[in-house]
C-alpha positions in Angstrom: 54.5 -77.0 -7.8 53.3 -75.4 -4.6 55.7 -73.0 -4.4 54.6 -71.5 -8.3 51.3 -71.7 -6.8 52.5 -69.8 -4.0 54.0 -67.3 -6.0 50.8 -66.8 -7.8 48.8 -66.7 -4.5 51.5 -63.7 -3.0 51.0 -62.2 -6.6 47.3 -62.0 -6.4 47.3 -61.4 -2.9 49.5 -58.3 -3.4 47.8 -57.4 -6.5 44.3 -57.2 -4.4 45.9 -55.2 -1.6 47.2 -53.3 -4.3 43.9 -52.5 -5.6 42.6 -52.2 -2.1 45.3 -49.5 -1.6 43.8 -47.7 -4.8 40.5 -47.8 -3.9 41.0 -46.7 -0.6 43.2 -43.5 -1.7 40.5 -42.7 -4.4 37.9 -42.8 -1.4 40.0 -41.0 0.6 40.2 -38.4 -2.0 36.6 -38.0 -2.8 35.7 -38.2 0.9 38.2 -34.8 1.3 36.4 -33.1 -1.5 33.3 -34.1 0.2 34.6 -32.3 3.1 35.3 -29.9 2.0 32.4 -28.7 0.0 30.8 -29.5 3.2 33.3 -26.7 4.9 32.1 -24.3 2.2 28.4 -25.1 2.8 29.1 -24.8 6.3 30.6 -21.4 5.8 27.8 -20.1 3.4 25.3 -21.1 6.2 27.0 -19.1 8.7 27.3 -16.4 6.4 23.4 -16.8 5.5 22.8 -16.8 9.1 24.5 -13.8 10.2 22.5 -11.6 7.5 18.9 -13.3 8.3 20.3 -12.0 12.2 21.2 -8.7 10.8 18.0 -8.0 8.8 16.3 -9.3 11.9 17.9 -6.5 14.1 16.7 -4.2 11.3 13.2 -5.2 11.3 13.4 -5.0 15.2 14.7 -1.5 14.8 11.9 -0.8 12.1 9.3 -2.4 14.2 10.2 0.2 17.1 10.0 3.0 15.1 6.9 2.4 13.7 5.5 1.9 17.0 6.7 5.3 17.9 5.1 6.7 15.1 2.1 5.4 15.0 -0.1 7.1 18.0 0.8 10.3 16.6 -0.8 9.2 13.6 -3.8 8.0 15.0 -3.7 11.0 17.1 -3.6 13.7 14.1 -6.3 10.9 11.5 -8.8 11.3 15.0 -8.1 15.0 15.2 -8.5 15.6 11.5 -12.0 13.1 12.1 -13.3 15.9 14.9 -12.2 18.6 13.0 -14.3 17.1 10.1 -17.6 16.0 12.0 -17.3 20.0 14.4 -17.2 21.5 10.6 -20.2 19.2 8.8 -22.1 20.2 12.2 -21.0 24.1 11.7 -22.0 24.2 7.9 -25.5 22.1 8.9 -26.2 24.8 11.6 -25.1 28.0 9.2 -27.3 26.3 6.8 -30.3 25.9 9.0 -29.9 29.3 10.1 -29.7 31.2 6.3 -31.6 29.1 4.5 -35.2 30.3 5.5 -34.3 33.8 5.6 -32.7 33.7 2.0 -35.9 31.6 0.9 -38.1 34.3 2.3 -35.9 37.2 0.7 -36.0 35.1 -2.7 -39.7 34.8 -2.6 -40.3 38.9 -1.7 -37.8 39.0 -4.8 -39.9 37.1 -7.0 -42.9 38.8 -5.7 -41.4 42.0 -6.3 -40.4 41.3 -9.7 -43.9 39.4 -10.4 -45.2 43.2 -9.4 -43.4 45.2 -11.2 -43.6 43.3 -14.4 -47.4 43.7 -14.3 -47.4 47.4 -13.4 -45.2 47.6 -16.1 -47.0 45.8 -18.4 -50.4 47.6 -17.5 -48.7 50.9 -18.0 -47.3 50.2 -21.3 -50.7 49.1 -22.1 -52.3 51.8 -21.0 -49.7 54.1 -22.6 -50.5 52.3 -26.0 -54.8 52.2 -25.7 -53.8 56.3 -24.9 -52.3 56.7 -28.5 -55.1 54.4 -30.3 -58.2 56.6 -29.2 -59.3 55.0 -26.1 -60.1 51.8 -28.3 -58.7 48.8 -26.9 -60.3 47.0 -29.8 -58.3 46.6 -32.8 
């Protein structure tokens, strides 16, 4: 009986490396789709990488021209500042300068008018009492 038993032994035994050799071309299999997506990832990251450089260079670029352009700014907003404060002083000073002389002229106005309103009124007055008789009492 040992050789039936042998037999059965070389059967399992090339049955198991027969599994073994399915197993191992399954895992071989899955590890070169697993390398593959690997490749891809790879790829994308290099890709990924090669924009985030190139929008690097752009901000670089954009970084530069803003500093270009931004003393001229602050040049013309402190410009447009003096031009502001040398007017606010102008207008103060025309101000200053007007403003009593248009207040007297306003009150020799007033005055004037106060004047002429009463002369006015005392000659129409005095044009009525003429018709009446003299009487200012009625």
């Amino acid at each position: 009986m040992p050789p039936l038993l042998l037999a059965v032994c070389l059967v399992a035994v090339g049955a198991a490396q027969l599994v073994i050799a399915v197993v191992a071309v399954r895992a071989l299999s899955r590890f070169n789709r697993v390398t593959l997506e690997l490749e891809k990832s790879a790829q994308g990251l290099r890709d990924c990488a090669l924009q985030a450089k190139s929008a690097g260079h752009q901000v670089e670029g954009l970084v530069a021209s803003l500093r270009e352009i931004v003393p001229p700014v602050r040049r013309a907003a402190e410009a447009f500042g003096q031009i502001g404060e040398r007017a606010a002083d102008l207008s103060s000073a025309v101000l200053d300068e007007v403003e009593r002389p248009v207040r007297r002229t306003l009150g020799l106005f007033r005055g004037v008018q106060a004047g002429a309103s009463y002369f006015l009124n005392r000659l129409a007055h005095s044009g009525h009492e003429a018709k009446n008789g003299g009487n200012s009492h009625e």
